[in-house]
Structures are given as structure tokens and as C-alpha cells.
CHARMM-style PDB file with segment names, atoms N, HN, CA, C and O in Angstrom:
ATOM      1  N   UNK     1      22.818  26.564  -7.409  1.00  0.00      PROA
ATOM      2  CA  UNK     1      22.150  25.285  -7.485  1.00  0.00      PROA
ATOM      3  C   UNK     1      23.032  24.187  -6.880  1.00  0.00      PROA
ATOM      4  O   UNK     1      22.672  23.136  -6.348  1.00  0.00      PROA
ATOM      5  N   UNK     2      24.239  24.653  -7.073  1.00  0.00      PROA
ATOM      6  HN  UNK     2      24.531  25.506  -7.505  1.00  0.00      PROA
ATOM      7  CA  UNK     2      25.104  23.199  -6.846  1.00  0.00      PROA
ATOM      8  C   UNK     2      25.198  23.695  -5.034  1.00  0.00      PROA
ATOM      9  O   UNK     2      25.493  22.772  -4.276  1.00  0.00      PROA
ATOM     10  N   UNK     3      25.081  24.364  -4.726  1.00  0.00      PROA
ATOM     11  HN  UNK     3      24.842  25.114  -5.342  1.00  0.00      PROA
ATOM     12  CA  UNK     3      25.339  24.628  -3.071  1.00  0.00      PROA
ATOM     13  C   UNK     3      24.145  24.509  -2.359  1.00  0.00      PROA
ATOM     14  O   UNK     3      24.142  24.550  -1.129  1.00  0.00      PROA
ATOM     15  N   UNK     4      22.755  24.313  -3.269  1.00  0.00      PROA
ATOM     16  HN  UNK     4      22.758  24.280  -4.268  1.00  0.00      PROA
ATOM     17  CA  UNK     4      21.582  23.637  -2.303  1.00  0.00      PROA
ATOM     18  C   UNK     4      21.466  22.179  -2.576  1.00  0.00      PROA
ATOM     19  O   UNK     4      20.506  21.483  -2.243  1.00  0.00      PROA
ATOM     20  N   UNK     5      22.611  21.744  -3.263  1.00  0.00      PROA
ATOM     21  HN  UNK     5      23.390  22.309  -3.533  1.00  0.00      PROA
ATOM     22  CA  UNK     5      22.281  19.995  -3.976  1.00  0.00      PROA
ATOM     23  C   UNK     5      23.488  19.495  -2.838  1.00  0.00      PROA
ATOM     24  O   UNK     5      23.254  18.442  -2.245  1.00  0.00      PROA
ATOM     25  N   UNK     6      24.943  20.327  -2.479  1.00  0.00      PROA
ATOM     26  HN  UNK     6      25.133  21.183  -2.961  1.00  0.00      PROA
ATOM     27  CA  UNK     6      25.562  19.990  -1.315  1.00  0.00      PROA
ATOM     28  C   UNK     6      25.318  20.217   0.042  1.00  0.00      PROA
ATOM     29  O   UNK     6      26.066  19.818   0.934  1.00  0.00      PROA
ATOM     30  N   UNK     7      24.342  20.817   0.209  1.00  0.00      PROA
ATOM     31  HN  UNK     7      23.734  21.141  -0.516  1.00  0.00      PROA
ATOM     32  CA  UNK     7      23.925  21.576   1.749  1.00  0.00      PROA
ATOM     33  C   UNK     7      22.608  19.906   1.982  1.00  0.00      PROA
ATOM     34  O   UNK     7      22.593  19.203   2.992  1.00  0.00      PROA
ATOM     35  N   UNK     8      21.616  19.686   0.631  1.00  0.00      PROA
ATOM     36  HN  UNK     8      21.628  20.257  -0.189  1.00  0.00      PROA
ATOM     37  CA  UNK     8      21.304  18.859   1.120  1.00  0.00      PROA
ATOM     38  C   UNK     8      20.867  17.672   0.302  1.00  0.00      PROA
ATOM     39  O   UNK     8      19.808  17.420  -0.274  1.00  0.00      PROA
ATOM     40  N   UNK     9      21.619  17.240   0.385  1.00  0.00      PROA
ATOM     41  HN  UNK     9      22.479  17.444   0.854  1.00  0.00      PROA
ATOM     42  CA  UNK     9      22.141  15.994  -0.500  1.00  0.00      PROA
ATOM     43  C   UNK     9      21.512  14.552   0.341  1.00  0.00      PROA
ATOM     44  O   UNK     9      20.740  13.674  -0.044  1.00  0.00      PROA
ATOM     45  N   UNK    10      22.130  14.737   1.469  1.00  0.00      PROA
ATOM     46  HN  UNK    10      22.758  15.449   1.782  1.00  0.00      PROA
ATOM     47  CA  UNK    10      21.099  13.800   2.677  1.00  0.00      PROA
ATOM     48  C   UNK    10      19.876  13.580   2.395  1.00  0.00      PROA
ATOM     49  O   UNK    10      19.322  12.579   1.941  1.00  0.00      PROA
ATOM     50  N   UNK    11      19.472  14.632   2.708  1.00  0.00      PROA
ATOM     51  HN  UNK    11      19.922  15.446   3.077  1.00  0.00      PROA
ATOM     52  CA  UNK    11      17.161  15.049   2.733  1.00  0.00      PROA
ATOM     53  C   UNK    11      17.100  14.611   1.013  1.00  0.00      PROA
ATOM     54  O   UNK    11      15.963  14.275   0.682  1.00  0.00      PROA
ATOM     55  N   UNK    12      18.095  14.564  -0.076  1.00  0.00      PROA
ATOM     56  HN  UNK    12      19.019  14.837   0.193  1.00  0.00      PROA
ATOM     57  CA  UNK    12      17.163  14.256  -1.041  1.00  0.00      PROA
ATOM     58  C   UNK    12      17.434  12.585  -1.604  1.00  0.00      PROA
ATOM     59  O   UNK    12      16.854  12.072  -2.560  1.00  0.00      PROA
ATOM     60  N   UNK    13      18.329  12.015  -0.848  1.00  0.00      PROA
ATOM     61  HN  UNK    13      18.801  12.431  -0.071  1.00  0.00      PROA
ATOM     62  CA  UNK    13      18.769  10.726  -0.833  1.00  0.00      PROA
ATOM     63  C   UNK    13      17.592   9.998  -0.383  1.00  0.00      PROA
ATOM     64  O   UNK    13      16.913   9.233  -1.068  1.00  0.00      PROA
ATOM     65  N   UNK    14      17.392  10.359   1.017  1.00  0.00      PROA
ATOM     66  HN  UNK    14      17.943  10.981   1.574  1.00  0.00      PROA
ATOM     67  CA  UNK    14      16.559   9.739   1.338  1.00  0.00      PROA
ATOM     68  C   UNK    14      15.220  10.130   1.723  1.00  0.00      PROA
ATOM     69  O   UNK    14      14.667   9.677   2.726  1.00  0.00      PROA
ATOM     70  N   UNK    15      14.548  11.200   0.717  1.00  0.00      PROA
ATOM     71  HN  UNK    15      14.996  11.568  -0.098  1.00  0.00      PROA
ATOM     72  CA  UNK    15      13.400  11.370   0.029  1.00  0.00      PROA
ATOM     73  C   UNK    15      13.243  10.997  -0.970  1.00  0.00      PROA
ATOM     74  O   UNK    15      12.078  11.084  -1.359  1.00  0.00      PROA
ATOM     75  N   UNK    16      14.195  10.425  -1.881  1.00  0.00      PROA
ATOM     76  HN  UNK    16      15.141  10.354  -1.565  1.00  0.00      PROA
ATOM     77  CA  UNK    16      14.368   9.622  -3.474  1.00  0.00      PROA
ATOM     78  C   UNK    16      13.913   8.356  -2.813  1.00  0.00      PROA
ATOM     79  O   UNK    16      12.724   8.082  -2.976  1.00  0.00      PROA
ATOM     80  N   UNK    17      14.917   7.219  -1.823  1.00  0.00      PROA
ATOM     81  HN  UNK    17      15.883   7.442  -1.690  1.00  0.00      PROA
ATOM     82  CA  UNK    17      14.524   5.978  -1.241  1.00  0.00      PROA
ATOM     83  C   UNK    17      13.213   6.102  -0.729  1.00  0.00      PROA
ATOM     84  O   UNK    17      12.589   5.455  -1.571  1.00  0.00      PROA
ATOM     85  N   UNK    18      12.436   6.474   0.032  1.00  0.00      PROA
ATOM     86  HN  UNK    18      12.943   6.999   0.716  1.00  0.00      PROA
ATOM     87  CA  UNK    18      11.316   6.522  -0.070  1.00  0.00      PROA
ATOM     88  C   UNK    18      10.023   6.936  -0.626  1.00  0.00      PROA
ATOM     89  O   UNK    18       8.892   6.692  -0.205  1.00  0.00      PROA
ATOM     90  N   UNK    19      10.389   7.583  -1.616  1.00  0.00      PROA
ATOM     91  HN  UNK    19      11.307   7.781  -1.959  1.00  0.00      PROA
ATOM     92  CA  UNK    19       9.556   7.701  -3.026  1.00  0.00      PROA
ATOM     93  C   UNK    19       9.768   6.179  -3.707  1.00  0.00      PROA
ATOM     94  O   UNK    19       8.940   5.269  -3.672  1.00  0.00      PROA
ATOM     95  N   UNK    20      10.867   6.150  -4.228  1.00  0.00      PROA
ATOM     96  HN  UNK    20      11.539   6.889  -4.256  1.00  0.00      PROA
ATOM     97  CA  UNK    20      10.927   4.409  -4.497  1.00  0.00      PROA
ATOM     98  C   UNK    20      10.273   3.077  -4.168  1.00  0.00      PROA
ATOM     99  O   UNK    20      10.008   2.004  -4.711  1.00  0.00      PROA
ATOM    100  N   UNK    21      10.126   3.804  -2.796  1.00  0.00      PROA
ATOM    101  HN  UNK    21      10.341   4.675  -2.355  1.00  0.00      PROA
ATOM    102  CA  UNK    21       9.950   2.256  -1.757  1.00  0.00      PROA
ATOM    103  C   UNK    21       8.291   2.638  -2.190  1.00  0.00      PROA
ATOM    104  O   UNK    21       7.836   1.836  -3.005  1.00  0.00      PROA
ATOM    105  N   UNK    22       7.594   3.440  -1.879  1.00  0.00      PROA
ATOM    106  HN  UNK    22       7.964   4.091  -1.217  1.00  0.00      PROA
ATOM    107  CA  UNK    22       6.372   4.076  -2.046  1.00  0.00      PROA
ATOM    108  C   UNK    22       5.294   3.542  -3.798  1.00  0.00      PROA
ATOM    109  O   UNK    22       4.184   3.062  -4.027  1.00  0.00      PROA
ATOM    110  N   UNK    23       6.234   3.911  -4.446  1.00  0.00      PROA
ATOM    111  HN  UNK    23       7.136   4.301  -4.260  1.00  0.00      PROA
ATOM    112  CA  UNK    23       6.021   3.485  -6.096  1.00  0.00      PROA
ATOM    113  C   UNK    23       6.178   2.176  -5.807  1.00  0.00      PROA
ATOM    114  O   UNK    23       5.033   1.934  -5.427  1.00  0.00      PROA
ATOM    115  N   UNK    24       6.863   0.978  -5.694  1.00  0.00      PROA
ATOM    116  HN  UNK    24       7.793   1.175  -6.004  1.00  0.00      PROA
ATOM    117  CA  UNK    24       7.020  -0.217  -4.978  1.00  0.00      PROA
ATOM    118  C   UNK    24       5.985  -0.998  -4.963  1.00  0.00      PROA
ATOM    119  O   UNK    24       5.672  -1.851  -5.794  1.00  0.00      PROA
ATOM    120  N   UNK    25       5.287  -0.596  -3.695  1.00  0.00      PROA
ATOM    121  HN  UNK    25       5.541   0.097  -3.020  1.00  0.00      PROA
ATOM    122  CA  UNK    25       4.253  -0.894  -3.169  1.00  0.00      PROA
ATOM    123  C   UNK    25       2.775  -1.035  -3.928  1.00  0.00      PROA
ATOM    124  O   UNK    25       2.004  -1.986  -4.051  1.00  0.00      PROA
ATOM    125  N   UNK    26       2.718   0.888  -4.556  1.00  0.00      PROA
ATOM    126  HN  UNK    26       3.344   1.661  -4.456  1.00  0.00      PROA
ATOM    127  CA  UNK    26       2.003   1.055  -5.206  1.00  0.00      PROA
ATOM    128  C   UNK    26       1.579  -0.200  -6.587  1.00  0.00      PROA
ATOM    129  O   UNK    26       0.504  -0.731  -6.868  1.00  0.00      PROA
ATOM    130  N   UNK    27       2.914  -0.324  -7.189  1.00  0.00      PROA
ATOM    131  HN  UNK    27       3.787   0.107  -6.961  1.00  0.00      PROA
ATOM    132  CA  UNK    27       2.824  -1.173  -8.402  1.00  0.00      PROA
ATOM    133  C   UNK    27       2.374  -2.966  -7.791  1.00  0.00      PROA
ATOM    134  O   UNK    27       1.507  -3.802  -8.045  1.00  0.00      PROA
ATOM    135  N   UNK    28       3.320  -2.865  -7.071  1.00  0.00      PROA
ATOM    136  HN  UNK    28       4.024  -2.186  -6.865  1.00  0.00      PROA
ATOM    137  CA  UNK    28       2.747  -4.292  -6.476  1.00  0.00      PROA
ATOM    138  C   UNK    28       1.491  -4.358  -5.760  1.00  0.00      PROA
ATOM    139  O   UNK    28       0.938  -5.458  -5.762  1.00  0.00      PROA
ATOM    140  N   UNK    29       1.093  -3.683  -5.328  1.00  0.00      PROA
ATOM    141  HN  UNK    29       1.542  -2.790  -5.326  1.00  0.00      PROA
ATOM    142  CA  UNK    29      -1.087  -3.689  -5.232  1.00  0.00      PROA
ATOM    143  C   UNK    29      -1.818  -3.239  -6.268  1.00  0.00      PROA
ATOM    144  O   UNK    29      -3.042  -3.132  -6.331  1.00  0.00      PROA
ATOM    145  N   UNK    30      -0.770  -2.905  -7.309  1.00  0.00      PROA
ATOM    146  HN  UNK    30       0.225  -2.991  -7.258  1.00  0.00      PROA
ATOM    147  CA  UNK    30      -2.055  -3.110  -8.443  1.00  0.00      PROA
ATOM    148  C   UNK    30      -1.569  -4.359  -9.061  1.00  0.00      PROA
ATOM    149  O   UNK    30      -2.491  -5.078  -9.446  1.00  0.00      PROA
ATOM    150  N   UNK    31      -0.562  -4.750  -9.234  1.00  0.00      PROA
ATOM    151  HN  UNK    31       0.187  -4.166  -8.922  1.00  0.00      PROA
ATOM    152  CA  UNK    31      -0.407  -5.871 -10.085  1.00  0.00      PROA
ATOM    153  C   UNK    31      -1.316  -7.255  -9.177  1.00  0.00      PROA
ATOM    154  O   UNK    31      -1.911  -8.190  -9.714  1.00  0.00      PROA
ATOM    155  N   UNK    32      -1.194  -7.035  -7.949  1.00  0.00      PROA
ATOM    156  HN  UNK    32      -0.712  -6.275  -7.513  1.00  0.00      PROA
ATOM    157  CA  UNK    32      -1.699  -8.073  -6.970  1.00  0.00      PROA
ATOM    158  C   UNK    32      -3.168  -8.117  -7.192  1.00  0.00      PROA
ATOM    159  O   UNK    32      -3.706  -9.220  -7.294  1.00  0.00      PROA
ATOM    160  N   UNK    33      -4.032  -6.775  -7.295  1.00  0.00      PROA
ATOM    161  HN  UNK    33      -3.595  -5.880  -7.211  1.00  0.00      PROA
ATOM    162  CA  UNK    33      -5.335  -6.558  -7.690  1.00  0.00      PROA
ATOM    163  C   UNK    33      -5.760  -7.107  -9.083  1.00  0.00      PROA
ATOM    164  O   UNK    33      -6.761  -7.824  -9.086  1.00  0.00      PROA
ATOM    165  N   UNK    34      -5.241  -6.907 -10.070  1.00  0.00      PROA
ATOM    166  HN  UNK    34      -4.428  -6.325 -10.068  1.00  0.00      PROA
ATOM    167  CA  UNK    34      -5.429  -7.283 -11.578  1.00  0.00      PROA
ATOM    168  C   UNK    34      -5.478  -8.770 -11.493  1.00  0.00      PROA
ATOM    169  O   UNK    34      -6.168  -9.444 -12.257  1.00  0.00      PROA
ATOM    170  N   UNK    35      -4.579  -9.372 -10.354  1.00  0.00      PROA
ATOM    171  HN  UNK    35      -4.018  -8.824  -9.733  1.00  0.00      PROA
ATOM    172  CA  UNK    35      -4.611 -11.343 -10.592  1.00  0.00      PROA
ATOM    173  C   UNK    35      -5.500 -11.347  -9.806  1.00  0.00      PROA
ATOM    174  O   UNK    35      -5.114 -12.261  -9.077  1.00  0.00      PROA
ATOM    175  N   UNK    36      -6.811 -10.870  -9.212  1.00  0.00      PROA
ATOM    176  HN  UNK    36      -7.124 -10.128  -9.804  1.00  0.00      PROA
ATOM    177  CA  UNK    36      -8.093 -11.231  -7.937  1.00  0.00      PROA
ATOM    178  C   UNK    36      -7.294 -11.728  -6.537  1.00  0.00      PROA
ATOM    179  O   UNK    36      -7.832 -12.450  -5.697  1.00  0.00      PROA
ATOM    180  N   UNK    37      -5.684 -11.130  -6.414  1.00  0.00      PROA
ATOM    181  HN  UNK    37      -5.246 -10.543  -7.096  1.00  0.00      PROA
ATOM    182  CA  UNK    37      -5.092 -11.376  -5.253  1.00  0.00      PROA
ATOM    183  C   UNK    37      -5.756 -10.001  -3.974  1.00  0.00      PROA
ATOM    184  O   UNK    37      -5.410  -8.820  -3.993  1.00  0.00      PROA
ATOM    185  N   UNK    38      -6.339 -10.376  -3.393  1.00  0.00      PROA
ATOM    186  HN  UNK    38      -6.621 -11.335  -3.377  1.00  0.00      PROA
ATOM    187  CA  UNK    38      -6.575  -9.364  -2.136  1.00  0.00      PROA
ATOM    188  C   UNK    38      -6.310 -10.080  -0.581  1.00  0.00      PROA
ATOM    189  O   UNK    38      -5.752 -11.173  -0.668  1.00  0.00      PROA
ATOM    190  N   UNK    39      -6.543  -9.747   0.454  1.00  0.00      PROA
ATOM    191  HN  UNK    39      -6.996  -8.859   0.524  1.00  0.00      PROA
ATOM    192  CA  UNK    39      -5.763  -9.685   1.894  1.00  0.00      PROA
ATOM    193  C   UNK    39      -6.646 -10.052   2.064  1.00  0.00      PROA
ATOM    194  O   UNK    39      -6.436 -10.933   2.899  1.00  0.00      PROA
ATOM    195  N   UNK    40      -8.457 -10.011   1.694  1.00  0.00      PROA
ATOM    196  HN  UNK    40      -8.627  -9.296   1.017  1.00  0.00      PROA
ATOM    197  CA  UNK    40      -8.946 -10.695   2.027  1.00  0.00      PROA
ATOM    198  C   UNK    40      -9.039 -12.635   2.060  1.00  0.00      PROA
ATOM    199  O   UNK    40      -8.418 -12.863   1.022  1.00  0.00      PROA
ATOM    200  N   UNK    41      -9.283 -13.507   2.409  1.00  0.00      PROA
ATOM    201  HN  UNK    41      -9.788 -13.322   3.253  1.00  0.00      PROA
ATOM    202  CA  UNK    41      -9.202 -14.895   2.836  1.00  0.00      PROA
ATOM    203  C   UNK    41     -10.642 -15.562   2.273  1.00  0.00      PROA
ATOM    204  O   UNK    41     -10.844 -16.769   2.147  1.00  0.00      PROA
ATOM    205  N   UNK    42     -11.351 -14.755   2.044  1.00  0.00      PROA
ATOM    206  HN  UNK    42     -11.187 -13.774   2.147  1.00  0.00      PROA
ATOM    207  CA  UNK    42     -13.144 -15.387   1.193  1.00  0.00      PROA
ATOM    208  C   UNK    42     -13.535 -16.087   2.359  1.00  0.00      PROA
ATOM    209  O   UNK    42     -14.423 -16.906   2.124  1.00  0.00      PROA
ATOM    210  N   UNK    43     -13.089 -16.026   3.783  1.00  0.00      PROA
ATOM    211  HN  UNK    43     -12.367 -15.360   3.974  1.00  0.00      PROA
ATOM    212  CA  UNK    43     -14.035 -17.193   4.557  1.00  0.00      PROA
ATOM    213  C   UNK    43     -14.144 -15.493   5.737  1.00  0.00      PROA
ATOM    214  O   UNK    43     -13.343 -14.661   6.163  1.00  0.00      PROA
ATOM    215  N   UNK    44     -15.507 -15.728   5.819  1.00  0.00      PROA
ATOM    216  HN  UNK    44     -16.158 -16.404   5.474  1.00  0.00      PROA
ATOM    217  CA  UNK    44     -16.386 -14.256   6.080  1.00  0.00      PROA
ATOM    218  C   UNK    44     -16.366 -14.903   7.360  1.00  0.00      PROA
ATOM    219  O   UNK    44     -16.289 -13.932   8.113  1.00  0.00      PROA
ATOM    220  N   UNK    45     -16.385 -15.909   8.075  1.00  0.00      PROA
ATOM    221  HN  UNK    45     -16.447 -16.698   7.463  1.00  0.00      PROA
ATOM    222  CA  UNK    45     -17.070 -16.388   9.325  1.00  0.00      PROA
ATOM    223  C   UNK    45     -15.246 -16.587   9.920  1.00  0.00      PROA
ATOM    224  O   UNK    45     -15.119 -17.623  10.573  1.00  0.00      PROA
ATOM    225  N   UNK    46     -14.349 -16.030   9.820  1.00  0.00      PROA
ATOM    226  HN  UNK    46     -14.451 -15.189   9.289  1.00  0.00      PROA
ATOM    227  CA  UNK    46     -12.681 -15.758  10.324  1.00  0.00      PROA
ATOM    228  C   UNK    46     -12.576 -14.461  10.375  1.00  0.00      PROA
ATOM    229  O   UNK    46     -11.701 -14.005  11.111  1.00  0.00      PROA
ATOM    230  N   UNK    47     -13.579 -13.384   9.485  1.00  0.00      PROA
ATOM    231  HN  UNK    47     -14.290 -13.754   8.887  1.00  0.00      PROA
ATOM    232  CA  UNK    47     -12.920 -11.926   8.981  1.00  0.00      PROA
ATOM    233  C   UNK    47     -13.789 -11.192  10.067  1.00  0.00      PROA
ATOM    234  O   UNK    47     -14.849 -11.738  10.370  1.00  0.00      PROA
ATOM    235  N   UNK    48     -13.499 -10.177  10.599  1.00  0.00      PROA
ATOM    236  HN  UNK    48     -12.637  -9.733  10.353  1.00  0.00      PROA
ATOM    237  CA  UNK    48     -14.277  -8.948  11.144  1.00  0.00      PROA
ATOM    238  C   UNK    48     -14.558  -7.731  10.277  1.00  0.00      PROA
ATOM    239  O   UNK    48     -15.186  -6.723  10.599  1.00  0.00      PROA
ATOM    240  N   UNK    49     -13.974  -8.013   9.112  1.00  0.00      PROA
ATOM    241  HN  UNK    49     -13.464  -8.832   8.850  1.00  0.00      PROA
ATOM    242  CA  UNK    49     -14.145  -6.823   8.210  1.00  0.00      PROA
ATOM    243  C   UNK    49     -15.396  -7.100   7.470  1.00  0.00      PROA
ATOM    244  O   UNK    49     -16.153  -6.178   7.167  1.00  0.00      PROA
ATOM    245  N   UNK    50     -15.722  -8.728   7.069  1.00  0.00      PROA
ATOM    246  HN  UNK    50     -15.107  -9.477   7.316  1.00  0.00      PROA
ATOM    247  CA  UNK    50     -16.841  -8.151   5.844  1.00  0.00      PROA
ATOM    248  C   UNK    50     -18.309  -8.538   6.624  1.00  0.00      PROA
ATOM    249  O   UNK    50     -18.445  -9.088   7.717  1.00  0.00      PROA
ATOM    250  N   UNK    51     -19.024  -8.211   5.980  1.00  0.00      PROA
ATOM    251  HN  UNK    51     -18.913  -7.764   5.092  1.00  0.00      PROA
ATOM    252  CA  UNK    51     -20.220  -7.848   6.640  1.00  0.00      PROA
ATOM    253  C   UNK    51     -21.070  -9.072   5.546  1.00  0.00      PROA
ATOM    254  O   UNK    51     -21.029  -9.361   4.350  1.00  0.00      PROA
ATOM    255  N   UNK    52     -21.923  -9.604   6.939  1.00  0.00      PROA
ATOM    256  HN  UNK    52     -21.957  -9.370   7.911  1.00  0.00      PROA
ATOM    257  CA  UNK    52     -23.341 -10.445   6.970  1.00  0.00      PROA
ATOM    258  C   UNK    52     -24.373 -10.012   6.314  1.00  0.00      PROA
ATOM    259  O   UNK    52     -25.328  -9.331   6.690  1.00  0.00      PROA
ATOM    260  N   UNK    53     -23.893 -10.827   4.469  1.00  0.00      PROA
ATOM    261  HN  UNK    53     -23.118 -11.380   4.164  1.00  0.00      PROA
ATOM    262  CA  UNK    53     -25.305 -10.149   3.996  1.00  0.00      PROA
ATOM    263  C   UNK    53     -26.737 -10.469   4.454  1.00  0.00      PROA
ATOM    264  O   UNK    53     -27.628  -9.641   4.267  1.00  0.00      PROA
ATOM    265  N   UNK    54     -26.999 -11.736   5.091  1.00  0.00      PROA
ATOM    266  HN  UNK    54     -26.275 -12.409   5.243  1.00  0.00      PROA
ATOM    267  CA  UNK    54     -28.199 -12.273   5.661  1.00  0.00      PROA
ATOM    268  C   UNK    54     -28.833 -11.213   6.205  1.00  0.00      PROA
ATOM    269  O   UNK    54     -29.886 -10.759   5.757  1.00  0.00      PROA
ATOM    270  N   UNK    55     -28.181 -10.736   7.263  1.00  0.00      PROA
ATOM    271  HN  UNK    55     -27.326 -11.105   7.627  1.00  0.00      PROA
ATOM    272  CA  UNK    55     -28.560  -9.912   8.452  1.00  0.00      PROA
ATOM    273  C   UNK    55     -28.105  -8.291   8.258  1.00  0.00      PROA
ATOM    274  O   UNK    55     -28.516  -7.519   9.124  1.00  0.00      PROA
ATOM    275  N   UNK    56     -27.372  -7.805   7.287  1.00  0.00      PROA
ATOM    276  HN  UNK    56     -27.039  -8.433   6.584  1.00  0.00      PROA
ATOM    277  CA  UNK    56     -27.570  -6.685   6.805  1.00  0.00      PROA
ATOM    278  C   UNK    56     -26.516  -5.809   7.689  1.00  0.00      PROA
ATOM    279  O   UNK    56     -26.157  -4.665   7.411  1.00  0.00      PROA
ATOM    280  N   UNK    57     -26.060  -6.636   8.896  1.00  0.00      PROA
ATOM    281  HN  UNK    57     -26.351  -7.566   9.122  1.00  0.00      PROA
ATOM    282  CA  UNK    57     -25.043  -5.953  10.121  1.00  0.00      PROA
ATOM    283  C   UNK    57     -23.448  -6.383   9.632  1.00  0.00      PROA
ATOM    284  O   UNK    57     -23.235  -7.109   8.661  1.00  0.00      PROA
ATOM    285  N   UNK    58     -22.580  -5.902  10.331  1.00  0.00      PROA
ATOM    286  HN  UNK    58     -22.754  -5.312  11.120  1.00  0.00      PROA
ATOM    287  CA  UNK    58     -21.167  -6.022  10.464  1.00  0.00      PROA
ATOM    288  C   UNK    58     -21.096  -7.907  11.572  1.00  0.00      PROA
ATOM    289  O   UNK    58     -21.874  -7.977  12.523  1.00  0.00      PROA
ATOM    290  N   UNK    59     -20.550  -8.644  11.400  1.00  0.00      PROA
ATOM    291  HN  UNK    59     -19.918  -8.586  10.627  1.00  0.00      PROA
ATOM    292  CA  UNK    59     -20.222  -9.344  12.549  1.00  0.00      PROA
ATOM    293  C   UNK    59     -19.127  -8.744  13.942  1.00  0.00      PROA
ATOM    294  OT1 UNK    59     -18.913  -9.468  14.914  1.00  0.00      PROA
TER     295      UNK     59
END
């Protein structure tokens, strides 16, 4: 055990840092979601993402 933890000690350093960084993220878009914080901007006539309920299409 101890000679696959020194052979690769590297690969699990920095598979730990990016598991971290990963959980991170994760927690901070839910905590951001729970306060009604989203990426969206609420002004539909700037966005290409949300869609024209009038007209039933995408802009």
C-alpha cells in the first residue's frame, strides 16, 4: 500500500485539488440558487436564452 501511495502521490494530490475545487463550485451554486441568485439578468429582450412567451418561439 505504501509503494502505490509513493509511486503516485502526484495523480492523487492533484485529483484531491480538483475534487475540492469541484465540491466548491458545487456548494456555491446551490447556496447562490437558495438566495433566487441565477446568471440569468430578468431582462428577456438582452438574453438569447429565454424564450418569448407571447410568440411561443426562442428570440
Amino acid at each position: 500500500m505504501l509503494e502505490f501511495l509513493a509511486e503516485n502521490w502526484g495523480n492523487l494530490l492533484v485529483g484531491g485539488l480538483l475534487l475540492a475545487a469541484v465540491v466548491f463550485v458545487v456548494i456555491k451554486l446551490i447556496k447562490e440558487g437558495g438566495r433566487g441568485k441565477s446568471s440569468c439578468c430578468s431582462d428577456c429582450s438582452k438574453c438569447r436564452g429565454c424564450t418569448n412567451e407571447k410568440e411561443g418561439k426562442r428570440k
